[in-house]
C-alpha positions in Angstrom: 0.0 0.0 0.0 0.8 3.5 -1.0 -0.1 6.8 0.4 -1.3 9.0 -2.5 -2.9 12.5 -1.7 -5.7 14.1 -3.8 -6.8 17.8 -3.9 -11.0 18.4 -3.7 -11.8 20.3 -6.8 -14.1 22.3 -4.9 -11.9 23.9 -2.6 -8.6 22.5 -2.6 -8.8 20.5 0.6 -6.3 17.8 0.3 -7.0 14.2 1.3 -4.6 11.0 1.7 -5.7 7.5 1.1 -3.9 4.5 1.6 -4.1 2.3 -1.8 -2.2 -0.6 -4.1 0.3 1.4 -5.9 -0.7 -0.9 -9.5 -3.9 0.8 -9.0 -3.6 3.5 -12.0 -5.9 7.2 -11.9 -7.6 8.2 -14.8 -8.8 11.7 -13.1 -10.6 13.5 -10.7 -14.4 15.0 -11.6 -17.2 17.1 -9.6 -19.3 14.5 -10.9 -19.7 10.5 -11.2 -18.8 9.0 -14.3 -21.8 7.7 -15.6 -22.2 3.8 -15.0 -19.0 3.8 -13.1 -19.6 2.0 -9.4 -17.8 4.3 -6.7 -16.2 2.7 -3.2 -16.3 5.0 -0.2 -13.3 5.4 2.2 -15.5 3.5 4.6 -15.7 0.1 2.3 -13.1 -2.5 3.2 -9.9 -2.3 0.7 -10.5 -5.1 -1.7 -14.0 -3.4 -2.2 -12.2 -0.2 -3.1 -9.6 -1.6 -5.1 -12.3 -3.5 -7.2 -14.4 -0.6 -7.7 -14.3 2.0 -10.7 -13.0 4.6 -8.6 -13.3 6.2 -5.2 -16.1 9.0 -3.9 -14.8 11.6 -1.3 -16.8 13.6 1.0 -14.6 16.6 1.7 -13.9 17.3 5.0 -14.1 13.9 6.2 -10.5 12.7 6.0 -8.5 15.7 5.1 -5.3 17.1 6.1 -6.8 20.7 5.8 -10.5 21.8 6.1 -12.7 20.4 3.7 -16.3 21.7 2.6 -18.3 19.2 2.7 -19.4 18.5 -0.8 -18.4 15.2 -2.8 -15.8 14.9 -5.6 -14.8 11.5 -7.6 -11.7 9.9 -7.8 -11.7 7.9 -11.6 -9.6 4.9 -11.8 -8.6 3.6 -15.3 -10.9 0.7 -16.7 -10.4 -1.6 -18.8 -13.2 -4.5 -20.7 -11.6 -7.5 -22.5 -8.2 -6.1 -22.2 -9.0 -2.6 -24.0 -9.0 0.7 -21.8 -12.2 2.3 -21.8 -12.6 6.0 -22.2 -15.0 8.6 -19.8 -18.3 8.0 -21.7 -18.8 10.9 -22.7 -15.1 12.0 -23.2 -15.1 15.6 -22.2 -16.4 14.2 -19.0 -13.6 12.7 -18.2 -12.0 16.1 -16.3 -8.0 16.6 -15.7 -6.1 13.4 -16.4 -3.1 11.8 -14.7 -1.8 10.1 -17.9 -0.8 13.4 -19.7 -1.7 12.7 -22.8 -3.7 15.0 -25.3 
């Protein structure tokens, strides 16, 4: 397990979760991805490591003071060996992967 910090998109809290470092993020949205099943820092760690990504509540775990409001971490997903893409693809916010 890794220690990875994320930043609220709201407000720029920032929050620390302990996770698999194999585990690769797509981004981080305001919003759910649509169809995309969300753990919660409360599930066990196999449930978040087999989910499609993570929901925060801000204020809840962070190092500085959060605002309350929820923000999505998006893990990359892949179906029959072929990385799926945010569905719709602008929805898919700032990515981690760099490319275009």
């Amino acid at each position: 397990m890794v220690s990875v910090s994320y930043t609220c998109p709201h407000c720029g809290a920032v929050i620390d979760v302990e996770r698999p470092p194999e585990i690769a993020d797509r981004s981080v949205t305001l919003t759910a991805q649509p169809g995309w099943e969300y753990a919660t820092l409360d599930d066990p760690p196999e449930a978040r490591e087999a989910a499609d990504g993570i929901v925060f509540e801000c204020g809840e775990r962070e190092r500085t003071e959060g605002c309350g409001r929820p923000f999505y971490l998006n893990f990359v997903r892949f179906e029959s060996g072929v990385e799926l893409e945010p569905d719709p693809a602008e929805f898919g916010g700032p990515r981690f992967d760099f490319r275009p």
